[in-house]
C-alpha positions as CSV (number, residue, x, y, z in Angstrom):
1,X,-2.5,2.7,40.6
2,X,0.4,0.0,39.5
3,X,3.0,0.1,42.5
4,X,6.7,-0.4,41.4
5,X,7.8,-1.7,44.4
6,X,10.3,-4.6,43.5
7,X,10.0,-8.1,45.3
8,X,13.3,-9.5,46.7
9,X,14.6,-13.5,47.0
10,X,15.9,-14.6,50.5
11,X,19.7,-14.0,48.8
12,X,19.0,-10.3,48.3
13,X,18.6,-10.8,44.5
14,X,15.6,-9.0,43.0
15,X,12.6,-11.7,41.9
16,X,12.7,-11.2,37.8
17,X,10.1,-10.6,36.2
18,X,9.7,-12.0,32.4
19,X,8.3,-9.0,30.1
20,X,5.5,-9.3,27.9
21,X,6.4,-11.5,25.1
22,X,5.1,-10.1,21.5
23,X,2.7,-13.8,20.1
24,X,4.8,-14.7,16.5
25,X,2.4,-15.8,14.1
26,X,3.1,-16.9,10.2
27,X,0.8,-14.4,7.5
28,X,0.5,-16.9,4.8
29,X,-0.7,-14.4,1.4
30,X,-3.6,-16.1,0.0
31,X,-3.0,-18.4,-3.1
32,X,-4.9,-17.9,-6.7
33,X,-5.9,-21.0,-8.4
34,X,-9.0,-20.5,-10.4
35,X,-10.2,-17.9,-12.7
36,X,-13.5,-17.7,-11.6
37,X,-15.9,-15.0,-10.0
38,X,-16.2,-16.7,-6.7
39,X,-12.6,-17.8,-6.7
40,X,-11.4,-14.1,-7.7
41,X,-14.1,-12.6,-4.8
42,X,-13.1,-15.0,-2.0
43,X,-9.2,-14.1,-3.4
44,X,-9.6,-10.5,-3.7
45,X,-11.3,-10.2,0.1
46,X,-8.4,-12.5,1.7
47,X,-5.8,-10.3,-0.3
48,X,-6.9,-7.2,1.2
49,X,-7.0,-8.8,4.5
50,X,-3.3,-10.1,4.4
51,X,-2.6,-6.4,3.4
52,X,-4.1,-4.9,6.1
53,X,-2.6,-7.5,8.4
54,X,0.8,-6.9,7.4
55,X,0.8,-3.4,7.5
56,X,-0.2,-3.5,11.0
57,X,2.5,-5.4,11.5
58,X,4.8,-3.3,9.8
59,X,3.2,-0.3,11.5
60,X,4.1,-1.6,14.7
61,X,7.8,-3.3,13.8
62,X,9.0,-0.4,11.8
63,X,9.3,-2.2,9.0
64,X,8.2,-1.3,5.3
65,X,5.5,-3.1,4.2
66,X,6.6,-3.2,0.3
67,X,9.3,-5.8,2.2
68,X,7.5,-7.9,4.0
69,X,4.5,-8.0,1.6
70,X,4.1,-11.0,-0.8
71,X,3.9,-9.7,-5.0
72,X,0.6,-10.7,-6.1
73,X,2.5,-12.2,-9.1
74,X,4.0,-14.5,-6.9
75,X,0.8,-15.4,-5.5
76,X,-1.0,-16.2,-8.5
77,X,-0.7,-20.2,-9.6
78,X,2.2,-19.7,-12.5
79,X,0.4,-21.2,-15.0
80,X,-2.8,-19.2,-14.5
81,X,-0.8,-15.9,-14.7
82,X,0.5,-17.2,-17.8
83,X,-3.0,-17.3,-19.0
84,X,-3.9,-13.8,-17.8
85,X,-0.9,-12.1,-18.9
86,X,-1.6,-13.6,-22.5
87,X,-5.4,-13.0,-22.8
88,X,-6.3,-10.1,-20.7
89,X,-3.0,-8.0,-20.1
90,X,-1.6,-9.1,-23.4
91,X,1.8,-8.6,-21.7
92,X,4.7,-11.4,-21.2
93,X,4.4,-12.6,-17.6
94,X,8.1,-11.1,-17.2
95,X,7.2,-7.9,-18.2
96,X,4.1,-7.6,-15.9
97,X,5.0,-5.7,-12.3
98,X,3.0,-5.5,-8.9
99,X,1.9,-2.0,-8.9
């Protein structure tokens, strides 16, 4: 069982103690360069892994994860978006959303 009893200095004042510090680490969403099947596996795996990540995160700082997650469209190389917005969503990139 923890004890609470509080050490003193010679002065009287009570010895501080520093309180566990939360570790700060930068979630960087993973980048889409290349069309292909590997490319769009490895992507698709480290995507739902920065989720998950950052709704833990968001879990535990109250924070909504819809704010602190990156779009996919802004994680998709512009130029290959382009591409995929043309040829397989026949959409114009602008009108193409992350839901």
């Amino acid at each position: 069982m923890a004890s609470n009893k509080q050490q003193y200095e010679a002065d009287g004042d009570v010895v501080m103690q520093s309180p566990h510090q939360p570790v700060f680490e930068f979630i960087k969403a993973p980048w889409l360069e290349d069309w292909s099947h590997d490319a769009l596996v490895k992507w698709k795996q480290a995507r739902d892994q920065y989720e998950e990540t950052i709704r833990l995160r968001c879990f535990e700082s109250k924070e909504r994860p819809e704010t602190a997650m990156k779009p996919v469209k802004s994680s998709i190389h512009r130029k290959l978006l382009e591409v995929i917005c043309l040829y397989e969503l026949r959409k114009a990139v602008d009108d193409v959303t992350n839901s």
